[in-house]
Each structure stands twice: as C-alpha cells, then as structure tokens.
C-alpha positions, 0 to 999 in steps of 0.5 A: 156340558152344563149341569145346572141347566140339564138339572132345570129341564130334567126338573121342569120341562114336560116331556119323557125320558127314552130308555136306550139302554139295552144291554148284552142280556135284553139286546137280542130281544130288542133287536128280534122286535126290530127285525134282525134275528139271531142268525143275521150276526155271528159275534157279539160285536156285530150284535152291539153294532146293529144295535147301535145302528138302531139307536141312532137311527132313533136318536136322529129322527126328526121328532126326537129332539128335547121338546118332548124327548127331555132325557135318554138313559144309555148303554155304556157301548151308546155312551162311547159311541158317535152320531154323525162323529160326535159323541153321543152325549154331546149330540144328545145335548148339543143337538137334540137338546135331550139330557144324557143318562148312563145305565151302571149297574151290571145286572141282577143277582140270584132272587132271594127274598123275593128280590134281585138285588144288583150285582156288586159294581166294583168299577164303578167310581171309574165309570162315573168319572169317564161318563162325567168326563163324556158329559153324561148328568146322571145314571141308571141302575136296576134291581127287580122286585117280584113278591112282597117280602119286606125284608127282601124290599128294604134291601133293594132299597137300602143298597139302591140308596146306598149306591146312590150317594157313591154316584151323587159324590162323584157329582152326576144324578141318580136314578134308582130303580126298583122295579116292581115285576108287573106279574107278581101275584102280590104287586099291589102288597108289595107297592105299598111296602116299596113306598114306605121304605123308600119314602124312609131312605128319602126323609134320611138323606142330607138336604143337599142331596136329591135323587130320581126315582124309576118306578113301576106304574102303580096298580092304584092311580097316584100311589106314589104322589107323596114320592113326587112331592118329596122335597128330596125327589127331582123326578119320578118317572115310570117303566113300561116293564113289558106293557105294550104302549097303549096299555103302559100310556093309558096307565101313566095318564093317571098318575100325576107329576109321573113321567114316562122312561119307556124302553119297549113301549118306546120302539114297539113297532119300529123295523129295521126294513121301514124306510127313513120317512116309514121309521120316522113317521111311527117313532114321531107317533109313539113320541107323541103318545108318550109324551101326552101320557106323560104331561096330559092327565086324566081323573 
C-alpha cells in the first residue's frame, strides 16, 4: 500500500500518532474510562468487540483523517478487523490517509534491575509477514523502565535494538519504546542514562537502516534533541504514560521535532452514551490540541 510514501508522511508530515493499541491487559481500563463497565460483558470476546466498536468510532470520525492524525498503532484484534467491510489498515491509508502501525510485543516480564524487559516473541517473524501482507508500515513494542539502574536500562535497550533489526528484515518500520515510568522517583537519572545508551545502539546500526523512537516526555525540555537530529532516527514521538491531556500537551510543547502518540490522553473524556455529533465534537478537539502541541512549540 505504498511504503515509500507512508515513509514520507511518517518522515515529514506535521501531525500526531493515535496509539489505538489497547490490548487484553489495559482494554477493561480504557473501556471503564468510556463507559462500559465490567459487568456489561461476560467474555473476553464480547470485551474485544466493544472495544473494537469503540475504535472505530474513533477511526471514522469526521476529524481523524491524516492531515493532523499521520499515523495509528493498533492491536493486532484492530489490524484484522474491518470498518465499513474494509480492512483497517487499507481504510486507514485509503481513506483516512493515516499510516498503519502494529503493537508485536506480548507484554512485560518480571521487573528486575529496575526494568521490565519484553516478554520473548517467539512468533514474531509470522506476525510481521501477515501485518506486511495486510499493509500495516511498522510496529510497536514496549518495555518500561521505573528506576535508573544502568544495567537494567542498557538491556532494554539493548533487546529493543535487537528486535528492531528482526522487524526492519522483514521490511516494516519499528517503533522502540522504552518508557520511562512517569512516577519513578529517579526519572530524571534514569533519562539521562536512557539517552546515552540508545544514542550508542543508534551510532551502531548500518547506514541503511533507521528507526522510531517512543519515549517518555522528558523532565527537562529538549533532552532528547540529539536523538531527534540522529541521522538513524525518522521520528521521535512521546507517550502520555498516564498524564492527563493538558498536562501531557503543555509538556510536549517544549520539546521540539517531538510528536505526540497519546493512547489516553487521546480518548480522555470520550463516552460510549455521547451521541455521534457529542463524541465527534470532543475527539475533533482533543485531535486539535494534540496535534498543536505537537507541531506548535513554545521557548
């Protein structure tokens, strides 16, 4: 569906990624946000249903096109899904004109080191090939960092590269994400060892191939501007990692060449009882104020 053209926008384009990716863990949470309880589904299909409901509501409201809206990341439920009996990725592209991303990983291990480092992907090469087939451009995979211990940093990293380059074989794009929690007591400590040592696993990879960074808003505006400027990096875009909207905008606004990917500050005040003019109004607005945190910066 057009590689080197979503690589352009996804490059380029001013905008904001939407992270769509709940997945079996988070989904009762966002669902509980929107409305629908526990208690208003009994299995985990009728779960995944809702929720897909919900997304696509999302996906086909009036303001979520790709002028301001440049990408999505999806659940793997999403990405075999359909709108309007379409694939969600070809009606992403097609339609909305939004770059289709995929979450891979399969959770988080046991903390240790001060880490959670991602779960092992044994089926990975097959997911890649089907989301490829589908018309998906890249992934996304998480780990979570809540203190700074260096050893526990440089192997999130070092196992986020080395995923990334079993995903650029099988020729999408990777996003790495090492989250810093927002409520570590040493965030500031542990940014600054996060830099250095993704900045190492940059300067190491062949000159053909290039990668996306997700990353927690930093504590100190800019921080990770060398990042943005690597040669090796197509984008660096930033998690709301439980900040609510304004308070995850106003800190993105300082932090230059960063783009936003909200998952909750992105459907924050949305609710399943709004009707279609109601859910369509408050996602157009949050839409814009993502999206001017993301392009217009301030100091």
């Amino acid at each position: 569906m057009g590689y080197a053209k979503m690589l352009d926008k996804m490059s380029s384009a001013p905008g904001f990624i939407a992270a769509l990716d709940q997945s079996g863990g988070s989904t009762p949470g966002a669902l509980r946000l929107y409305g629908i309880s526990e208690s208003d589904y009994q299995t985990e299909e009728d779960m995944f249903r809702l929720m897909h409901a919900m997304r696509v509501r999302i996906m086909s409201a009036p303001a979520f096109t790709g002028d301001k809206v440049i990408g999505a990341i999806l659940f793997e439920r999403t990405m075999d899904g359909d709108v309007d009996g379409e694939p969600v990725p070809t009606y992403l592209w097609e339609k909305r004109g939004v770059v289709p991303f995929l979450k891979v990983d399969k959770g988080l291990n046991a903390e240790e080191n001060g880490v959670q480092t991602m779960k092992a992907m044994p089926e990975l090469d097959a997911l890649l090939i089907r989301g490829r087939e589908k018309g998906i451009f890249g992934t996304k995979m998480r780990s979570v960092i809540a203190h700074a211990d260096k050893a526990g940093i440089e192997a999130v990293v070092a196992q986020q590269f080395e995923v990334a380059r079993q995903i650029i074989g099988q020729g999408l794009m990777p996003i790495i994400e090492p989250e810093v929690s927002i409520k570590s007591p040493t965030k500031v400590e542990a940014e600054a060892i996060l830099r250095d040592v993704i900045a190492e696993h940059l300067d190491k990879l062949p000159a053909d191939e290039t990668v996306m960074l997700k990353l927690t808003i930093p504590t100190v505006a800019d921080f990770y501007a060398p990042l943005v400027a690597h040669g090796s990096v197509v984008r660096v875009v930033a998690l709301s990692g439980g900040y609510s909207t304004v308070d995850a905008c106003e800190k993105l606004s300082h932090n230059h060449g960063m783009i936003a990917s909200f998952s909750r500050g992105l459907t924050e005040g949305l609710r399943v009882s709004m009707t279609d003019a109601e859910f369509n109004d408050s996602i157009a607005g949050t839409i814009d104020q993502i999206y001017g945190a993301s392009v217009n910066k301030v100091g």
